[in-house]
C-alpha positions in Angstrom: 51.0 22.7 52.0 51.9 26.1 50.2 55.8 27.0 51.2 57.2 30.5 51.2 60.6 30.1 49.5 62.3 31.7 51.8 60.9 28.7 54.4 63.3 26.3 51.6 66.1 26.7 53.5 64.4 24.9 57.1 62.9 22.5 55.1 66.0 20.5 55.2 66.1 17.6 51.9 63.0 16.2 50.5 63.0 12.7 49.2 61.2 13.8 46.1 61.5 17.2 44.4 59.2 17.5 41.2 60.2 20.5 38.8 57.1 21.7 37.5 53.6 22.2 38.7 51.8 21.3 35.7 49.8 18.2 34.0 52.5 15.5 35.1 53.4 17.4 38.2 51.0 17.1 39.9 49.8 13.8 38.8 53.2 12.2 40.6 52.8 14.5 43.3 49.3 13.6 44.2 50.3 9.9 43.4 53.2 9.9 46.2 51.1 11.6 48.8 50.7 9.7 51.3 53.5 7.0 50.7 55.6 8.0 53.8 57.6 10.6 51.1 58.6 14.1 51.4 57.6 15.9 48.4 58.4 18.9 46.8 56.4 20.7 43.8 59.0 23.7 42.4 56.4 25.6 40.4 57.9 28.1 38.2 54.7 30.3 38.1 52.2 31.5 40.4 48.2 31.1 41.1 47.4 32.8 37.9 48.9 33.2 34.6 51.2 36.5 34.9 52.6 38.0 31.9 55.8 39.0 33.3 56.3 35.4 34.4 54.7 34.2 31.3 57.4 36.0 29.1 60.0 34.1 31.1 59.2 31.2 27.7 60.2 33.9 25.2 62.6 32.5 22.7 63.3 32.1 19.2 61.4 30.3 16.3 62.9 29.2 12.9 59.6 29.3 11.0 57.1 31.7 13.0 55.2 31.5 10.2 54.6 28.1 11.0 55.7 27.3 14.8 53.4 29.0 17.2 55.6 31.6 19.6 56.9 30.2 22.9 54.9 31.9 24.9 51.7 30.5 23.4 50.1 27.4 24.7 52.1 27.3 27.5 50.8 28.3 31.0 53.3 29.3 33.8 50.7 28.8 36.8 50.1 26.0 39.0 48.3 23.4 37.1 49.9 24.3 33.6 48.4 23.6 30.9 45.3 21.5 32.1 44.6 25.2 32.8 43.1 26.1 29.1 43.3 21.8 28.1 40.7 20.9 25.3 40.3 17.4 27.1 40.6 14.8 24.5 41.7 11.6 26.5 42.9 8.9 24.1 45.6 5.7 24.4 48.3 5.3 22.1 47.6 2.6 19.6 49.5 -1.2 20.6 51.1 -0.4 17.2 52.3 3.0 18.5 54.7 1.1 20.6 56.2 -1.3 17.7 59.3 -0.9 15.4 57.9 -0.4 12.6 60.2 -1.2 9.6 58.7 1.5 7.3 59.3 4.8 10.7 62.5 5.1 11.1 63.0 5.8 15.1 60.4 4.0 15.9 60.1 1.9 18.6 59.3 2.2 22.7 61.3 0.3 25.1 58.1 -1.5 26.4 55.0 -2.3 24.6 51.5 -1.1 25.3 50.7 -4.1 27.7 53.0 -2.5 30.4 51.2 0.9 29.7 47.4 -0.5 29.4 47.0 -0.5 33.4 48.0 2.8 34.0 46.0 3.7 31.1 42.6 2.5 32.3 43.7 4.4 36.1 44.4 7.5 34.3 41.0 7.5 33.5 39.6 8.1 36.9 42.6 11.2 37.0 41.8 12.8 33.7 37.5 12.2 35.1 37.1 10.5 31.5 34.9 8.1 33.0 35.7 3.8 31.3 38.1 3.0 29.7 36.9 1.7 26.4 36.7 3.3 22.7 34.8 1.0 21.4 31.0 2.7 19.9 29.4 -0.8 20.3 30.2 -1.0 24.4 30.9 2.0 25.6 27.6 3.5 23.9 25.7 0.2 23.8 22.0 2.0 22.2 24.1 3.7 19.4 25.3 3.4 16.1 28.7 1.4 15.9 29.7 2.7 12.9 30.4 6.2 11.9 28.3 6.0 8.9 26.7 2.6 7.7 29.0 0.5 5.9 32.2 2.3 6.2 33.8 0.3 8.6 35.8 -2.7 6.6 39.6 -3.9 6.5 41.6 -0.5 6.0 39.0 1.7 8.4 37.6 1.5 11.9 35.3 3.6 13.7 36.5 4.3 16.8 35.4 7.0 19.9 37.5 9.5 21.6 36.6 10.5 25.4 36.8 13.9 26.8 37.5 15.1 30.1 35.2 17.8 31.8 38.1 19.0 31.0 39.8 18.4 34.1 42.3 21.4 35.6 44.5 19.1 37.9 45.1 22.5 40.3 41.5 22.2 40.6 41.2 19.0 41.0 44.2 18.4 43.5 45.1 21.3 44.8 43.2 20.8 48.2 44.5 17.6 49.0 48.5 18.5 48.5 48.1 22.2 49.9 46.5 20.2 52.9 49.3 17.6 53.0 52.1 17.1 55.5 54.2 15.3 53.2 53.8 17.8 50.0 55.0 21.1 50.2 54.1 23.4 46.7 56.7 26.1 46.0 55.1 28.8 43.8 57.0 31.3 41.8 60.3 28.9 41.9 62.0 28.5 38.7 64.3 26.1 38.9 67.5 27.3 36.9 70.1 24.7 37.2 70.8 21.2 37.8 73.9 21.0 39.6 75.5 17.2 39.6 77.8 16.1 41.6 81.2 16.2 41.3 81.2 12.3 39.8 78.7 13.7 37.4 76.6 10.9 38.3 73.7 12.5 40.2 72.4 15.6 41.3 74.0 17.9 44.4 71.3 20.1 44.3 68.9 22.6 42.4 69.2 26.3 41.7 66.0 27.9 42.4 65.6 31.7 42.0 62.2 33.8 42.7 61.2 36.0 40.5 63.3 38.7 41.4 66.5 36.8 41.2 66.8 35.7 44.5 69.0 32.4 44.8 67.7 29.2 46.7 69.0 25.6 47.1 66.9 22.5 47.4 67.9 19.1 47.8 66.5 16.1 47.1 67.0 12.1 46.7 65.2 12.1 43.6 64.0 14.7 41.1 61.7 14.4 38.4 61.4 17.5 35.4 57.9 18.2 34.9 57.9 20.7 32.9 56.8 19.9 29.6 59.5 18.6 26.0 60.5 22.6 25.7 61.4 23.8 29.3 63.0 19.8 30.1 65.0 20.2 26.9 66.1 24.0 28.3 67.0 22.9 31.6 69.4 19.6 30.5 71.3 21.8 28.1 71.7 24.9 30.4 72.9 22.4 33.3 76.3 22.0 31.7 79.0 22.8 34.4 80.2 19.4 34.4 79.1 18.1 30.9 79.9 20.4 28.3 77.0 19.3 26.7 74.2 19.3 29.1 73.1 16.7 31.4 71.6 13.7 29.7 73.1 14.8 26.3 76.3 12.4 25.9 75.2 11.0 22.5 73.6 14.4 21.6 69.9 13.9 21.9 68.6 16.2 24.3 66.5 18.4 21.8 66.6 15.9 18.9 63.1 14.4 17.0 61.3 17.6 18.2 57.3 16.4 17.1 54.2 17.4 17.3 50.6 16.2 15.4 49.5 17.2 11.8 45.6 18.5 11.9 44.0 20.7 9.8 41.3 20.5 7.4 41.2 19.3 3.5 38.8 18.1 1.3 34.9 17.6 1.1 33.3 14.3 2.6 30.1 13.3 1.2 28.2 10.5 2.1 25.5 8.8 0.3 22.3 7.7 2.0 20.3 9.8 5.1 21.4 12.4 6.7 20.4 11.3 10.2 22.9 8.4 9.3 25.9 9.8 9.8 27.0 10.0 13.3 29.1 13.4 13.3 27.9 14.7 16.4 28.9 14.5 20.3 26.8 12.3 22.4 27.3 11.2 26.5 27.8 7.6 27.3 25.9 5.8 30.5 27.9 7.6 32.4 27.4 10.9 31.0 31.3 11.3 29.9 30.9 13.4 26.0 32.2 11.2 23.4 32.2 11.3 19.9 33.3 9.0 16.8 36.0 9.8 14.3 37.9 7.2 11.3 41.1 5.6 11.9 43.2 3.9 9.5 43.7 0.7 11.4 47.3 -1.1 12.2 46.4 -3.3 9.4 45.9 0.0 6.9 49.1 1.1 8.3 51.6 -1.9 7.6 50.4 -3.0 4.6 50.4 0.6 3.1 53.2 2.4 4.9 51.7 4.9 6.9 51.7 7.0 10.0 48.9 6.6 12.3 46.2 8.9 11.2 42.7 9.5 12.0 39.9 11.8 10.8 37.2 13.3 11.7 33.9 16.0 10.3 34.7 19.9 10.4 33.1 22.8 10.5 32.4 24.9 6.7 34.8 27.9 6.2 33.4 30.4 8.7 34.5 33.2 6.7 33.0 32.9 4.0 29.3 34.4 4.6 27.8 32.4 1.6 27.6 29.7 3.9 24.2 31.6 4.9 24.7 30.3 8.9 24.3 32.3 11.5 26.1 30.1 14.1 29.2 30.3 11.6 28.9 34.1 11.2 29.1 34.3 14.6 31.6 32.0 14.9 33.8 33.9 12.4 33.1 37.5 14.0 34.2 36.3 17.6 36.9 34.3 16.5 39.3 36.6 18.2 38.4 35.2 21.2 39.6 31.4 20.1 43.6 30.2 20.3 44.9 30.7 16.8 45.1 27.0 15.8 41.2 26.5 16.2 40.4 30.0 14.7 42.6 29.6 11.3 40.6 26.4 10.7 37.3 27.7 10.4 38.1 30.6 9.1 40.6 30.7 5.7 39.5 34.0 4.3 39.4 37.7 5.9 35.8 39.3 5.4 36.1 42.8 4.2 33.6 45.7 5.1 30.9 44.1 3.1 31.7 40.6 4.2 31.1 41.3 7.4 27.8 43.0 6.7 26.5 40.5 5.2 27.9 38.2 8.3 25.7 40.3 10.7 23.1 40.1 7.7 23.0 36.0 8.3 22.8 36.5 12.0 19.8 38.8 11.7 18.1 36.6 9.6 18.1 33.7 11.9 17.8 35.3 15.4 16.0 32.1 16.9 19.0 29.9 15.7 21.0 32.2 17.6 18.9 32.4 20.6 18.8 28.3 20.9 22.3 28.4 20.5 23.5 30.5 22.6 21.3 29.2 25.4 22.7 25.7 24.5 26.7 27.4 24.7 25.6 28.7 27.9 24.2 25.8 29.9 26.4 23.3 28.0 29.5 25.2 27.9 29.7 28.1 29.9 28.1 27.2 33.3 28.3 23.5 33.3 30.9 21.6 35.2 31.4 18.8 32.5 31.6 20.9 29.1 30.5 20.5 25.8 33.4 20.3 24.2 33.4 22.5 20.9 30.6 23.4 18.4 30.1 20.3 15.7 27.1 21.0 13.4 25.6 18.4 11.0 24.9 18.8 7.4 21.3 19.2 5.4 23.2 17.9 2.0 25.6 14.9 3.6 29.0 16.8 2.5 31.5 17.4 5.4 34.8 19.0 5.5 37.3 17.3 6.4 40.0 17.4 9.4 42.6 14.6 9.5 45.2 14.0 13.0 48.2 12.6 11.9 51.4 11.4 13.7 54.3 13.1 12.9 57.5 10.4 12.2 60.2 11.1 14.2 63.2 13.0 13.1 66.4 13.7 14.8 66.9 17.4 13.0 63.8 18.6 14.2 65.6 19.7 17.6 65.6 22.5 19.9 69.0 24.2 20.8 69.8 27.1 23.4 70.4 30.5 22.2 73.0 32.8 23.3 70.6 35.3 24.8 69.1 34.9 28.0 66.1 35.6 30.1 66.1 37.8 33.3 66.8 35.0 35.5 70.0 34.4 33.1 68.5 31.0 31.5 69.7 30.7 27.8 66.4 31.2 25.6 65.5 28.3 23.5 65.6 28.0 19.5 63.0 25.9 18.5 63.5 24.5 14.3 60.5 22.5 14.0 61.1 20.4 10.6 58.7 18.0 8.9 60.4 15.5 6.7 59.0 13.4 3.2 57.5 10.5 5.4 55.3 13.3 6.7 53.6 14.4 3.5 54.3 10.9 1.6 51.9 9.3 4.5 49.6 12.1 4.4 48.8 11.7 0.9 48.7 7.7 1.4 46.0 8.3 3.8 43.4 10.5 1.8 44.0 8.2 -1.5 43.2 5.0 1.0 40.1 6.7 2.8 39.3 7.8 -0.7 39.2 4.0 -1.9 37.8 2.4 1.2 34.8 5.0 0.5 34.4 4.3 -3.2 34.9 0.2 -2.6 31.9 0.4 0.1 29.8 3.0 -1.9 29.5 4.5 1.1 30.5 8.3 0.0 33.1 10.0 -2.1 36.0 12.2 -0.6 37.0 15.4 -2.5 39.6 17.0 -2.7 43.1 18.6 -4.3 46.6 16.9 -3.1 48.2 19.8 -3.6 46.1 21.6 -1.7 46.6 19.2 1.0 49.9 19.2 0.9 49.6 23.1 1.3 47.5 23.2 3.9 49.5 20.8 5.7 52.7 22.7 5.5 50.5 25.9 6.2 48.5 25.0 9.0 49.7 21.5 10.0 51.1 21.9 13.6 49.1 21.2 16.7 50.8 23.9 18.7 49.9 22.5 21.9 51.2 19.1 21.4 55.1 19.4 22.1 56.5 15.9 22.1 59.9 14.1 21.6 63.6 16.0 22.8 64.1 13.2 25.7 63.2 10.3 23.9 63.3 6.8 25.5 65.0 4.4 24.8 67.2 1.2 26.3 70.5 2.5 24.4 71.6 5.8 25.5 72.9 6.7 22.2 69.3 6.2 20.8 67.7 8.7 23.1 68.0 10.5 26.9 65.9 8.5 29.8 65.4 4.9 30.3 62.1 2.6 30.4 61.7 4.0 33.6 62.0 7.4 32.8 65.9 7.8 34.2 67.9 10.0 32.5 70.7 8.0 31.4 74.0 8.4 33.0 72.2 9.5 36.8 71.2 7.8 39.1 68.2 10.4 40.4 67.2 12.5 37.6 63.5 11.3 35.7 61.5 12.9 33.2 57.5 12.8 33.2 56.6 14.8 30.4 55.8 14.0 26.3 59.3 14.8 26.0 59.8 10.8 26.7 58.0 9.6 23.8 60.0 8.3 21.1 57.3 8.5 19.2 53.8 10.6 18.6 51.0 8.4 17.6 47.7 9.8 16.1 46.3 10.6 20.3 46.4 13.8 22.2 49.4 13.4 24.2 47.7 13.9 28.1 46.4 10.4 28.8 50.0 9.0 27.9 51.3 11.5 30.0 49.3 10.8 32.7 49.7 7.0 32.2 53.4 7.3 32.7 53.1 9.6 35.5 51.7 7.4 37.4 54.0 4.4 36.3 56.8 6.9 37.4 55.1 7.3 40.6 55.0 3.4 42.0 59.0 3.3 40.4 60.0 6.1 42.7 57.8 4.6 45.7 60.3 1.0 44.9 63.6 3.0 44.9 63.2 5.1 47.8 61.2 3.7 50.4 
């Protein structure tokens, strides 16, 4: 059920109180419904997005240049950011979870067996529908490869799944609001974490509404859900009985601060047909969009010392009208309308008065392209309940740009660190120094020379393109801004990281994480199906210790 906060106080202790009512919030809440638990979901923001809650993320950026502001692609509301979620739904790779000699911080406490289960019941969360990536089973009348013959010992074809895509408020909202055991808390920023005298677990959380007001809950367990910023935030400003922050004996809270490289580079052209190369969406058996990109295998990435990378076909520079397309004219002219990381890729250039003449010129020249299309966006996009998930459109002349998602290589000086100004509710503001380091660009580089090779060795196409303008771009446009991973890494050794394999913070004996913050390390996948899959791991640990 929906508390007031002022009811907090009658509520006595909960068993389980989850800070945050986002992604993995409400995954481990809807996961311990019903497990003879009392549950508690502190959510910061409200039913909507508000701005004057919203600026409560306002902080400082080292490179804004670069880093996208802390109020972007971040949602204070109940469901968080599976509010405005593209929906990819991918696995880490088993070699995401290895040592690998050639990463330095590499390594997860567990390896992807233990995660694989959770994995394949995530699916049913996230509505991806199987789980398998494989073009040859999970669409079983198409094309296995990505284009003929490109598939060989350095590159695979594989699929990524998208989810409708699924707003967990949405999707669970009914079930906890109309649950005994759950009560959901909104507008309840949770300001401290006060430990015990021992210093060993918690007394009890600071809550405050958003007019200041000061509230206490209680809890035999609580788990931060609040994404690898806010967690980050709240262990540092906790600090009335370690200096440091909670969590932060060995000075890793904040530390190897990563996200994924993406943008575009390069020209892909492919020899043969046309209607052989499999760029496009299509919908398994089950209806579930999926669609095929390249990924430098874990054979590709020992033997040649890279980070797990994977590629897939872009859109043409919108902005430029010599493109003569109407669907990218229009792309370019509403591109206001599109988060800044998807509208800087398609569009490099600002049109002028005459450019964007001759924009509308390409429209009006093609006003039944634009009719089909925008009937298409409207029953496949707009009105549907499973979405198309972007616009992908082929090419008459076999030449493709080129977008490449790379893992960033952890690294213990891209941190975040508290500020000495704070917000309204007095929280220290965050300072987030995003770094990149050689590894970064070094594997970047490996990976277009490799693709470049394994398409010249199979005659399959050539790749174009300029390495410094990679390099460039990469620095330029590189960060995925709503993939914030690493600052409580995991790890067995608390001087390597902050929680446990279970997701314990080290040093308590009641305090988890379920967040990206946890991952020691990125992989080339969109972080929410690992998220999810460890939610739910989190969930059947906290079920053991407390019942």
């Amino acid at each position: 059920m929906i508390l007031n906060q002022a009811e907090l106080g009658a509520a006595g202790a909960y068993d389980v109180a989850i800070v945050g009512g986002g992604t993995a919030g409400l995954i481990v809440a809807h996961a311990l419904s019903g497990k003879g638990l009392r549950v508690v979901v502190l959510e910061g923001g409200g039913l909507q997005r508000q701005a004057r809650s919203q600026d409560l993320y306002g902080g400082q950026v080292s490179e804004p240049e670069i880093h996208p502001e802390l109020t972007s692609y971040r949602v204070r509301a109940v469901g968080g950011t599976s509010r405005i979620w593209g929906g990819r739904v991918i696995p880490f790779d088993p070699i995401d979870f290895e040592a690998r000699p050639w990463v330095p911080g590499s390594g997860w406490p567990f390896g992807f067996e233990t995660l694989e289960p959770y994995y394949e019941r995530a699916m049913q969360v996230l509505e991806a529908g199987r789980y398998d990536y494989a073009p040859e089973t999970a669409l079983p009348n198409g094309r296995r490869e990505f284009a003929p013959g490109i598939d060989g010992p350095h590159v695979t074809t594989t699929l990524e799944r998208f989810s409708k895509p699924t707003n967990l408020w949405r999707r669970h909202g009914a079930v906890l609001t109309g649950a005994a055991d759950v009560h959901v808390v909104l507008d309840a920023t949770v300001t401290a974490l006060r430990l015990r005298p021992d210093g060993g677990g918690l007394s009890h959380l600071e809550v405050k509404d958003p007019d200041g007001i000061l509230r206490t809950v209680r809890a035999r367990a609580t788990v931060l859900a609040l994404g690898a910023l806010e967690t980050a935030r709240l262990l540092l400003a906790s600090n009335d009985v370690h200096a440091a922050g909670i969590g932060n004996a060995h000075d890793q809270v904040g530390r190897n601060y990563m996200s994924h490289l993406c943008t575009t580079a390069g020209t892909l052209s492919f020899a043969g047909r046309a209607t052989d190369i499999a760029y496009d969406y299509e919908r398994d058996p089950d209806g579930i969009y999926v669609r095929r990109r390249l990924w430098l295998n874990a054979e590709a990435q020992r033997r040649f010392g890279l980070l797990n990378t994977t590629f897939r076909t872009h859109l043409p520079d919108a902005g430029n009208p010599d493109h003569g397309n109407a669907i990218l004219s229009a792309m370019y002219l509403f591109k206001s309308f599109v988060l800044s990381e998807y509208a800087r890729k398609f569009s490099e250039r600002r049109a002028d008065a005459g450019g964007h003449l001759r924009h509308c010129a390409n429209i009006l020249r093609q006003p039944l392209r634009i009719a089909r299309f925008g009937r298409t966006w409207l029953t496949d996009r707009i009105l549907a309940e499973r979405k198309l998930p972007s616009v992908v459109l082929g090419s008459a002349n076999n030449r493709y740009v080129l977008e490449f998602h790379a893992e960033q290589a952890p690294n213990p000086d891209s941190r975040v660190t508290l500020t000495d100004r704070c917000d309204r509710l007095g929280m220290p503001q965050l300072k987030v120094d995003w770094r990149l380091c050689a590894l970064d660009f070094d594997s970047i580089k490996g990976a277009y020379r490799l693709l470049a090779a394994e398409l010249a060795r199979s005659g399959v196409g050539r790749l174009d393109y300029d390495e410094d303008e990679l390099i460039a771009r990469t620095r330029r446009h590189g960060i995925v801004g709503g993939h914030q991973i690493g600052t409580t890494r995991m790890a067995d050794d608390p001087r390597q990281g902050v929680v446990d394999r279970d997701c314990r913070v080290h040093g308590t004996s009641d305090l988890y994480v379920a967040s990206a913050s946890v991952f020691p390390s990125s992989g080339q996948a969109n972080p929410t199906h690992t998220i999810a899959a460890l939610g739910l791991r989190l969930s059947e640990r906290l079920v053991e210790v407390l019942r």
